[in-house]
C-alpha positions in Angstrom: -1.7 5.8 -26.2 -5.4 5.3 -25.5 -7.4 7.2 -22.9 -6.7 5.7 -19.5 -10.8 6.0 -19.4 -11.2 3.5 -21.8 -12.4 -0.3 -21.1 -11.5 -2.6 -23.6 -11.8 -6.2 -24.6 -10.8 -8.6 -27.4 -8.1 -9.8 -29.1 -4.6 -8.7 -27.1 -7.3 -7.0 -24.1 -8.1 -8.1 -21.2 -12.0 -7.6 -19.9 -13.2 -5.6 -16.7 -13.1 -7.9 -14.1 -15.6 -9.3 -11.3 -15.7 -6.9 -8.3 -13.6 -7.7 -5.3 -15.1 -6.1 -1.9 -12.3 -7.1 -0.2 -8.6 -7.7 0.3 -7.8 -11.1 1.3 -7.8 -10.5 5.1 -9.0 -6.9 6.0 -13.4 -6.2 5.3 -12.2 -2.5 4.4 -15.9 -1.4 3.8 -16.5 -2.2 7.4 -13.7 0.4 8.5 -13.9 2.8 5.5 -15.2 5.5 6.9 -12.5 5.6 10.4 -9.9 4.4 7.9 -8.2 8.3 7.7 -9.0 9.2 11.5 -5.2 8.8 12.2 -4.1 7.1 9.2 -2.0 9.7 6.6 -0.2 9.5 2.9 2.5 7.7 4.4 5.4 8.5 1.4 3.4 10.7 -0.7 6.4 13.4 -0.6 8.6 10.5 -1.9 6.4 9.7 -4.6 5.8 13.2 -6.1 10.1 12.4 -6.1 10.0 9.7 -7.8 7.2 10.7 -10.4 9.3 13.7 -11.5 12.5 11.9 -11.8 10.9 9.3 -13.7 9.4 12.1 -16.0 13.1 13.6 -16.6 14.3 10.1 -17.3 11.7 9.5 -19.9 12.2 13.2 -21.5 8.8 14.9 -20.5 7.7 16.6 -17.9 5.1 15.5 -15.0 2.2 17.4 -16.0 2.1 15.5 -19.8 1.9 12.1 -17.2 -1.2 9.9 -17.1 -1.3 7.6 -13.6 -3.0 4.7 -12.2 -3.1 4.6 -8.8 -3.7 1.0 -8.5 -5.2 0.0 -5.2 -6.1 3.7 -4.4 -8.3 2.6 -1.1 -9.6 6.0 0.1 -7.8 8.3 -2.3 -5.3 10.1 -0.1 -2.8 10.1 -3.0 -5.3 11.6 -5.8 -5.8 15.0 -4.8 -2.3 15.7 -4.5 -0.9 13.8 -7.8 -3.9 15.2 -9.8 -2.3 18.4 -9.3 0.9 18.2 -10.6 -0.3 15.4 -13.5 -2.5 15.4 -16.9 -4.4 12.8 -15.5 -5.2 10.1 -12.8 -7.2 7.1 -11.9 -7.9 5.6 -8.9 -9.1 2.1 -8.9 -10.0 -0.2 -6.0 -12.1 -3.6 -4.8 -13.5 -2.0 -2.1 -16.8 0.0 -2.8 -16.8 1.6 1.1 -13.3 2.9 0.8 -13.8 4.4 -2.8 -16.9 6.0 -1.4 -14.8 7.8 0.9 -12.3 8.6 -2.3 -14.9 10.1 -3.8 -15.7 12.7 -1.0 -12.4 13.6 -1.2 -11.9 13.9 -4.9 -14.9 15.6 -5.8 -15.2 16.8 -9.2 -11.1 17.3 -9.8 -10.9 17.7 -14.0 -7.8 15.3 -13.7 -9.3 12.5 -11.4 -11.1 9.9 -11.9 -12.4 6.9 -9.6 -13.2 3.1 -10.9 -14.2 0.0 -8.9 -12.1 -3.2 -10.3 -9.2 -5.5 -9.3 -5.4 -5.0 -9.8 -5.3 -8.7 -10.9 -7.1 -7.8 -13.9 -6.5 -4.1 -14.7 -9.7 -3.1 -17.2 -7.6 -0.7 -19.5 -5.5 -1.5 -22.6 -2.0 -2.2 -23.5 0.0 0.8 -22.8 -2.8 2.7 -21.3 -0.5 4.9 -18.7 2.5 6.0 -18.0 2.7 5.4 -14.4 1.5 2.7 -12.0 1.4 3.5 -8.3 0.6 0.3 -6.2 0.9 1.8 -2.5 0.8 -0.7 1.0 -1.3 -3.4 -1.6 0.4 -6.4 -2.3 0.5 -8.1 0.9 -4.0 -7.9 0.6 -3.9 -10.0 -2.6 -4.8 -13.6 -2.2 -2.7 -15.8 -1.2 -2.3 -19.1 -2.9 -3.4 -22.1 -0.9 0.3 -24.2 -0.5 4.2 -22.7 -0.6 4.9 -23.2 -3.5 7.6 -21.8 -6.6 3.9 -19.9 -7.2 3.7 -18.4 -3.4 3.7 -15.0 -4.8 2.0 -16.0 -8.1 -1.3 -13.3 -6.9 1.4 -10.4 -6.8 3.2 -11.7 -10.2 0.2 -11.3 -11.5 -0.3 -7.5 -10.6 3.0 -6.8 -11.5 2.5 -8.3 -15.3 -0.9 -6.2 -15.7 1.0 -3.3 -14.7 4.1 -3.9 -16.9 0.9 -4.4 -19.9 -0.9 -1.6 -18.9 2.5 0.8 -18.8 3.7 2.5 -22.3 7.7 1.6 -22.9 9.5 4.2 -20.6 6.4 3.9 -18.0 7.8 3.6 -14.4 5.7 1.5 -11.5 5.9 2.7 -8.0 5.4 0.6 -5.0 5.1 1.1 -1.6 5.8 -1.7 1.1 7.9 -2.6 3.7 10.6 -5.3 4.2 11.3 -8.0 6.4 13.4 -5.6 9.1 10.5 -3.4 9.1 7.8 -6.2 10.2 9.3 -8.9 12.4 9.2 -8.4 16.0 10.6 -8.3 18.7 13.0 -5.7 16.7 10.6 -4.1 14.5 10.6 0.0 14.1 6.6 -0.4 14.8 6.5 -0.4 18.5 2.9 -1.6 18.8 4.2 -4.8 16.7 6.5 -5.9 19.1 4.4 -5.0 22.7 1.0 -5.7 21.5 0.5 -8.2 19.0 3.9 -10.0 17.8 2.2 -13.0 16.4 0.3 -11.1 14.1 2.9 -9.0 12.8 4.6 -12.0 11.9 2.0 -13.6 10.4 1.3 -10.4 8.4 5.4 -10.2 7.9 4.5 -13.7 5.5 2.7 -11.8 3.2 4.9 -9.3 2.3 7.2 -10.4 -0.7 11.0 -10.1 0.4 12.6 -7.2 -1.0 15.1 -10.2 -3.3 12.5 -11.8 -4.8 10.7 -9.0 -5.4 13.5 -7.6 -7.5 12.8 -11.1 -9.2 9.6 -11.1 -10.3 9.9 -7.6 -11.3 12.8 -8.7 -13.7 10.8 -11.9 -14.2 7.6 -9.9 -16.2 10.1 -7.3 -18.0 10.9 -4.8 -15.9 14.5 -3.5 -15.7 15.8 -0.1 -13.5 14.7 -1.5 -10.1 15.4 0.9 -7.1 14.2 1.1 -3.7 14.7 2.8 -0.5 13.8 3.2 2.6 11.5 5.9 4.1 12.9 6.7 7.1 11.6 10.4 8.2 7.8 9.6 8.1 5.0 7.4 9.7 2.2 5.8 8.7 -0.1 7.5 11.4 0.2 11.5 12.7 3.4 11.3 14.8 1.1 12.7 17.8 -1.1 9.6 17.4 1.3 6.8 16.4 3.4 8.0 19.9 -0.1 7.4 21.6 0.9 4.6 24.1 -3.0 4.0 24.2 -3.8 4.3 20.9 -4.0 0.6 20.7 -7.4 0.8 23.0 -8.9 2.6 20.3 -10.2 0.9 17.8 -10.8 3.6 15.4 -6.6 3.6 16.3 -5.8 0.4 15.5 -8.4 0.5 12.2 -5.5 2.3 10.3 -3.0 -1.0 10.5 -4.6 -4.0 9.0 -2.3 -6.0 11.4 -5.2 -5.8 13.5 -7.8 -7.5 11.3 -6.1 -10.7 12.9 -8.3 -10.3 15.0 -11.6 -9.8 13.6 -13.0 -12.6 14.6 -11.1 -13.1 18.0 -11.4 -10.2 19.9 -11.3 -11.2 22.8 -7.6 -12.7 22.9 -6.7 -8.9 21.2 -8.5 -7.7 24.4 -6.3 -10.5 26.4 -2.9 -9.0 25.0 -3.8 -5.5 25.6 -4.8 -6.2 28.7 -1.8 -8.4 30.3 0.3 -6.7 27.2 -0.3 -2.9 27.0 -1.9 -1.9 30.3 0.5 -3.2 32.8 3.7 -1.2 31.1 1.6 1.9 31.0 0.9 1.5 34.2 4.9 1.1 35.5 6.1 3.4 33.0 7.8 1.2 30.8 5.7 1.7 27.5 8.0 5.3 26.8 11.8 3.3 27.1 10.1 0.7 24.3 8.5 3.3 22.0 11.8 5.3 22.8 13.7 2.2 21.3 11.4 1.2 18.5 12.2 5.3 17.3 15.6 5.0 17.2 15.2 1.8 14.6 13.1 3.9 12.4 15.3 6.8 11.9 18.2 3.6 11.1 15.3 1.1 8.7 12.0 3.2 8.5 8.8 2.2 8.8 8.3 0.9 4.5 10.1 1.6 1.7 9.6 2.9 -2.2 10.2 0.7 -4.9 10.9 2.3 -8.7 10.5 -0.4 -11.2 10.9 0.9 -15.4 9.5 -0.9 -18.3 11.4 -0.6 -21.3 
């Protein structure tokens, strides 16, 4: 196995790509550095899991593991994982966010940070033995008609990663499902008060659990598992309760379902006002969050996918 530090082209090798600032809705260098204000490693506990099982399924143990975190955004994962592995990259489009990796990484031994796109991983065949690809694959590109190819961006991913895995590698992915998005029912409470049209419009993007499992099988993968995270959110639980958090914008900068709005803030303004204000003024706001709770402890708010090469 090569070096995961090593950039190679050539025959059989892909070459490091062209730098990608952004993901193909959110301008994450414009938010980088509020990104983590509320936002936290949403499933990092169930990663560690799954890292270690995959180790004793493969025969070795964690600490011989070298990881790519593939879409590492501001690093929250590193620090952790580089503990309790040989070795880890972090690589992402987005030169703000890795900034703010960096100052959070500092000079860890088993860490390392690389600008780059996960549609064209800059690291040889069988480079790692892990690929983590965490709340990413709804930001890649989408293609421009429904298609059999609608997902062809996120194929795309998932063949690097199968390339860049050694046989017995395992690929970890966290993202949600189609229960966990669509309002009015969704566990995310803000989804359904505040801005329903953008959670389903972000809901699109997300590949269905089923095909998925499809594509995964499609590029060679085999062992495909994948539950839900039910005990965790994505923000503080003091925060995410916050029936105003939505006023904040440094709040609402750790959901990208919000960047539907970039360039139409004032209807976001319209539905907080005539959306959000008027049920935390009559009290209603609690019963709803109250409601949107109980569907998380029954669906959670995403879910971990474990994905072997052979």
């Amino acid at each position: 196995m090569r070096q995961p530090g090593e950039r190679t082209t050539g025959a059989g090798r892909r070459p490091a790509c062209a730098q990608q600032d952004l993901s193909a809705y959110e301008k994450y260098s414009r938010l980088s550095d509020r990104y983590d204000r509320i936002r936290i490693p949403f499933g990092l506990g169930r990663v560690c899991e799954a890292i270690g099982e995959s180790a004793r399924l493969s025969g070795r143990e964690t600490a011989d593991l070298q990881i790519l975190d593939a879409g590492c955004g501001t690093g929250q994962f590193i620090a952790r994982l580089a503990a309790e592995v040989r070795f880890i990259v972090g690589l992402d489009g987005s030169a703000g966010m890795l900034q703010t990796a960096q100052a959070r990484v500092g000079n860890l031994a088993r860490a390392a940070l690389l600008r780059g796109s996960v549609l064209a991983l800059p690291y040889a065949d069988r480079s790692f033995d892990g690929v983590l690809n965490n709340q990413v694959l709804h930001h890649l590109p989408p293609e421009p008609t429904p298609s059999a190819e609608r997902y062809g961006p996120q194929r795309q991913f998932l063949a690097e990663a199968f390339r860049v895995l050694a046989p017995g590698g395992a690929l970890w992915i966290g993202t949600c499902n189609q229960e966990q998005l669509r309002p009015p029912t969704s566990p995310y409470w803000y989804l359904n008060v505040v801005v329903p049209e953008a959670a389903h419009a972000l809901a699109d993007r997300y590949v269905p659990m089923d095909r998925l499992e499809e594509l995964l099988l499609a590029v060679g993968f085999r062992d495909i598992r994948c539950s839900a995270i039910v005990d965790e959110t994505h923000f503080t639980l003091a925060d995410y309760l916050n029936a105003e958090g939505p006023m904040d914008p440094a709040w609402r900068s750790g959901d990208s379902v919000f960047a539907w709005y970039n360039d139409a803030q004032d209807r976001l303004a319209e539905h907080l006002r005539k959306r959000l204000v008027p049920r935390i003024e009559n009290g209603t706001i609690q019963a709803e969050i109250n409601t949107s709770e109980a569907r998380r402890a029954r669906v959670g708010h995403g879910v971990l996918l474990t994905a072997q090469r052979p």
